[in-house]
Legacy VTK file of the C-alpha trace (Angstrom):
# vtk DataFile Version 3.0
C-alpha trace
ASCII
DATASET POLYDATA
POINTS 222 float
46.842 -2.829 36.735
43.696 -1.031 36.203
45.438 0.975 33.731
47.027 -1.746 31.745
43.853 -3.751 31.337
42.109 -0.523 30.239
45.130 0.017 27.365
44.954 -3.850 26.404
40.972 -3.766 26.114
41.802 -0.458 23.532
44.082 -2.726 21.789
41.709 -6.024 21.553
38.997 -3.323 20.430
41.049 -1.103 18.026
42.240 -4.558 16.412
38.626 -6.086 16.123
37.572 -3.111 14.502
40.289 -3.379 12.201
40.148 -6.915 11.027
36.171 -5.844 10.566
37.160 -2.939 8.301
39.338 -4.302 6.167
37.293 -7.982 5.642
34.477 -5.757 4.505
36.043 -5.396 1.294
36.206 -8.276 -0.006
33.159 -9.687 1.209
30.982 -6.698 -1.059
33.409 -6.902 -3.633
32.287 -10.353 -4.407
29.147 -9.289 -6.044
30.822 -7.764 -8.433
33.426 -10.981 -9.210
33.249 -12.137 -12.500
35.592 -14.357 -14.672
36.886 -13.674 -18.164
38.645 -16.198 -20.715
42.347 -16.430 -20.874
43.878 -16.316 -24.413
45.039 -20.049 -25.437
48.467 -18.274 -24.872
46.953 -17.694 -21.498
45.395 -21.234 -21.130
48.515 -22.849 -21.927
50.802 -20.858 -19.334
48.561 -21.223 -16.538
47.539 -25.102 -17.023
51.290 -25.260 -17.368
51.676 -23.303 -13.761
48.805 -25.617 -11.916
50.336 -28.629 -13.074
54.290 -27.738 -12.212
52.749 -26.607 -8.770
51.479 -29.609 -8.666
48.114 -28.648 -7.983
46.604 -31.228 -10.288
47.071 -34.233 -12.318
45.742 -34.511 -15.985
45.850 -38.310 -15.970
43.791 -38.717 -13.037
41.254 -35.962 -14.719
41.148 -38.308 -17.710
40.306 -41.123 -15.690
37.734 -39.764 -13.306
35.803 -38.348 -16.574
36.532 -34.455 -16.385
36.849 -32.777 -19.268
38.649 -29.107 -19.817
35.865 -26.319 -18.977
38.039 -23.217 -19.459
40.497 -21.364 -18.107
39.940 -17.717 -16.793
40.867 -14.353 -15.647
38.915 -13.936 -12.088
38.314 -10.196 -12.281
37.861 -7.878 -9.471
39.582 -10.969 -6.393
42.472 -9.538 -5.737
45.297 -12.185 -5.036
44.354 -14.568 -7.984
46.251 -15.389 -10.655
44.293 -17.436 -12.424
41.871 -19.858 -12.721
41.374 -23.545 -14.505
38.422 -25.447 -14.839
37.284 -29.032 -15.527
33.909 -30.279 -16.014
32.149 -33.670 -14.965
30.876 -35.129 -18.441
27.032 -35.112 -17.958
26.742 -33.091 -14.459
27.381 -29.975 -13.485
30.270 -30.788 -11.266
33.564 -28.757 -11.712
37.375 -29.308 -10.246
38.321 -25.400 -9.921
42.434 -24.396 -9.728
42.949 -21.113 -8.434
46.842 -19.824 -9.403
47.496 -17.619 -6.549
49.721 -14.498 -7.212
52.611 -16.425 -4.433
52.260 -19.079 -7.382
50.121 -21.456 -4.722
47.609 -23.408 -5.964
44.464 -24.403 -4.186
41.396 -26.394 -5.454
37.692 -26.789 -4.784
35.493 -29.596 -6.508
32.176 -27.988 -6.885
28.836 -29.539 -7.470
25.711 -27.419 -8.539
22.338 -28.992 -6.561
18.517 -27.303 -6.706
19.083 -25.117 -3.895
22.587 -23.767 -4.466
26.247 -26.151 -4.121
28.523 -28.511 -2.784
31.867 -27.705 -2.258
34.688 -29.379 -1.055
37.510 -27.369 -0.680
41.599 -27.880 0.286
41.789 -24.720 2.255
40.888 -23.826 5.245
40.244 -20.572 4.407
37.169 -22.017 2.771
35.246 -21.962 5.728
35.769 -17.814 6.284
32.655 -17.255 5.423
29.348 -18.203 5.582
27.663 -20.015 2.636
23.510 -19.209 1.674
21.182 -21.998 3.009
21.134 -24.393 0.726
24.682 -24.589 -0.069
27.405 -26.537 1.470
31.507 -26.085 2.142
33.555 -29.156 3.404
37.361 -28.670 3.696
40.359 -30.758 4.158
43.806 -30.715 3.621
44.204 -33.228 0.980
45.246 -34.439 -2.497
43.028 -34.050 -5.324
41.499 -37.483 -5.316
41.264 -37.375 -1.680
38.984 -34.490 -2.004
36.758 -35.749 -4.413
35.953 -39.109 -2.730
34.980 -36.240 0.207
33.163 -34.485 -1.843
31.354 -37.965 -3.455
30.611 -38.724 -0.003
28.970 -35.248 0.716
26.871 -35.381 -1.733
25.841 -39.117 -0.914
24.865 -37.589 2.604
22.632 -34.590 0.872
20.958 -37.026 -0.934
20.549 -39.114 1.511
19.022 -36.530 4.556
17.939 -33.672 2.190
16.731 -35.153 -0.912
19.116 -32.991 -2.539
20.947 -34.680 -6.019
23.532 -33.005 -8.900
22.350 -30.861 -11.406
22.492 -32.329 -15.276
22.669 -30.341 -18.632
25.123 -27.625 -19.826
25.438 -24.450 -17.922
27.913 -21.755 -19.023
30.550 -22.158 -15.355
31.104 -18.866 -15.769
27.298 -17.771 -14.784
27.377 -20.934 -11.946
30.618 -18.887 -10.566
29.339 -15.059 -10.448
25.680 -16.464 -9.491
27.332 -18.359 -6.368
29.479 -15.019 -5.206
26.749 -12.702 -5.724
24.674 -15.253 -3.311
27.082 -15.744 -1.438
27.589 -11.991 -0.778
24.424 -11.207 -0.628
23.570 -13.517 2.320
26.895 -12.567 4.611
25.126 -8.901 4.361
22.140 -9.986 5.479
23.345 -10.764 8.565
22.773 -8.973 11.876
26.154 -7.278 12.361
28.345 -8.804 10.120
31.701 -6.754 10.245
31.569 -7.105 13.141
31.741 -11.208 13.149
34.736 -11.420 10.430
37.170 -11.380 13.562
35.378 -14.047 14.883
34.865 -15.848 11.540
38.655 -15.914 10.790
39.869 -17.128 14.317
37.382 -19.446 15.391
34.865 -20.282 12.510
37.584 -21.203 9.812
39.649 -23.848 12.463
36.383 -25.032 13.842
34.956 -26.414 10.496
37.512 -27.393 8.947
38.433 -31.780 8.494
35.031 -32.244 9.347
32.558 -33.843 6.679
29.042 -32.428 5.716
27.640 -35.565 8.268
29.305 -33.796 10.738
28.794 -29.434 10.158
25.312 -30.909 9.624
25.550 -32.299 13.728
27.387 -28.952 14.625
24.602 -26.445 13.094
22.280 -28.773 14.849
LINES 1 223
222 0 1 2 3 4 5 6 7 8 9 10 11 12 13 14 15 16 17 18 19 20 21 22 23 24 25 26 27 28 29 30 31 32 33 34 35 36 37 38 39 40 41 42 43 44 45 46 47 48 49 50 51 52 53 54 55 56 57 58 59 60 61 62 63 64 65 66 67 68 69 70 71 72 73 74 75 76 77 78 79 80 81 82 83 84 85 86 87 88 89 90 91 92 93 94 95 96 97 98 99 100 101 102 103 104 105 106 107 108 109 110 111 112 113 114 115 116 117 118 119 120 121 122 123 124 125 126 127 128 129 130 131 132 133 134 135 136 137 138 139 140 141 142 143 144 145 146 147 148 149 150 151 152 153 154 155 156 157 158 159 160 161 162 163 164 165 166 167 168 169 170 171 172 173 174 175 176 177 178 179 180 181 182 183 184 185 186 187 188 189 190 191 192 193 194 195 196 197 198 199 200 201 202 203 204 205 206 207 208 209 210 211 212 213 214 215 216 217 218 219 220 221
C-alpha cells in the first residue's frame, strides 16, 4: 500500500510539473502577441466564417451601435484563426471574435477603463489566468446579447463601487490588444511561484469564477 501511494504521489507530481511546463509557454509568449490586418480578401472570408459559425449577428451589431473595427491576423497565439472586431461608436468598447483553428468561435466584449479593462467573456477558459489589478474578467456561457447586458451591468457595478467609467476617443485596438497581453503577462510573472499555480489555475480557478458577475468575484476576492 505504502508502495502504491508512493508511485501515485510520483504520478500527481510528475503531472503537476507537467501541466506547469507546458502552460509556461503561452503565458510569456503573450508579451510578444501582436495582431496584424487581414487582406479585405481576408476580412471577407473570416467575417464570412464568424457569422456561418454563428458566432455573431450583424443586425444586432447594427442595432446596438457597433461599428466594424478590423479584422486581424493574431500573431504569435497559437490556435487562432482569426480575429474580428467591432467598435462602440464614441467609447472604447469592442465585441472581439476569435476564429479558432477547430473553426469555433468564441467572443469577449471588452471595455477599456483608467486603470486597465472590462471583459466579459463566453468561455470559461477566460478565467485561466489572472488579470492585473485594475482589470476585470466576467464569463458566462451565453449568446452575444446576453453577454453584453453582463458586461453593461459590470461596468454599472465599477462605476458604481470603484469610481471606475469607459474610456472615450479613438485608440488604434490594435495597441489596446498588445498593451492588455503584455500587462497581462507581465503581472502572472510577477507572481510568487507561478508555474507552479497553472495546475491549480486550470482545475479549480477557471470552474470557480466562472457564471458569476463582477458583484460577485468582487465578494469572492474579498
Amino acid at each position: 500500500m505504502v508502495a502504491l501511494s508512493i508511485a501515485l504521489l510520483s504520478i500527481l507530481v510528475a503531472v503537476w510539473i507537467l501541466i506547469s511546463a507546458v502552460g509556461c509557454g503561452p503565458v510569456l509568449a503573450m508579451r510578444r502577441v501582436f495582431l496584424s490586418p487581414c487582406s479585405q480578401r481576408e476580412t471577407a472570408d473570416l467575417l464570412k466564417q464568424v457569422v456561418c459559425a454563428g458566432g455573431i449577428d450583424a443586425q444586432w451589431l447594427m442595432a446596438t451601435g457597433f461599428e466594424p473595427a478590423g479584422a486581424f491576423h493574431v500573431e504569435r497565439m497559437s490556435g487562432v484563426a482569426g480575429m474580428a472586431v467591432w467598435k462602440l461608436e464614441g467609447e472604447r468598447t469592442y465585441i472581439c471574435t476569435y476564429l479558432l483553428v477547430n473553426n469555433q468561435v468564441l467572443f469577449d466584449v471588452v471595455t477599456m477603463l483608467e486603470s486597465g479593462m472590462l471583459t466579459t467573456g463566453k468561455s470559461k477558459d477566460s478565467q485561466l489566468l489572472p488579470y492585473a489589478p485594475g482589470s476585470y474578467m466576467q464569463s458566462f456561457t451565453a449568446t452575444p446579447p446576453v453577454l453584453y447586458r453582463r458586461h453593461q451591468e459590470g461596468l454599472k457595478t465599477l462605476r458604481q463601487f470603484r469610481n471606475l467609467v469607459p474610456l472615450v476617443g479613438s485608440r488604434a485596438f490594435e495597441e489596446d490588444f498588445s498593451e492588455a497581453m503584455a500587462k497581462q503577462s507581465a503581472y502572472i510573472s510577477s507572481l510568487k511561484l507561478w508555474p507552479f499555480r497553472i495546475p491549480w489555475w486550470y482545475f479549480v480557478r477557471r470552474s470557480q469564477r466562472h457564471e458569476k458577475t463582477i458583484a460577485q468575484l468582487e465578494k469572492l476576492n474579498s
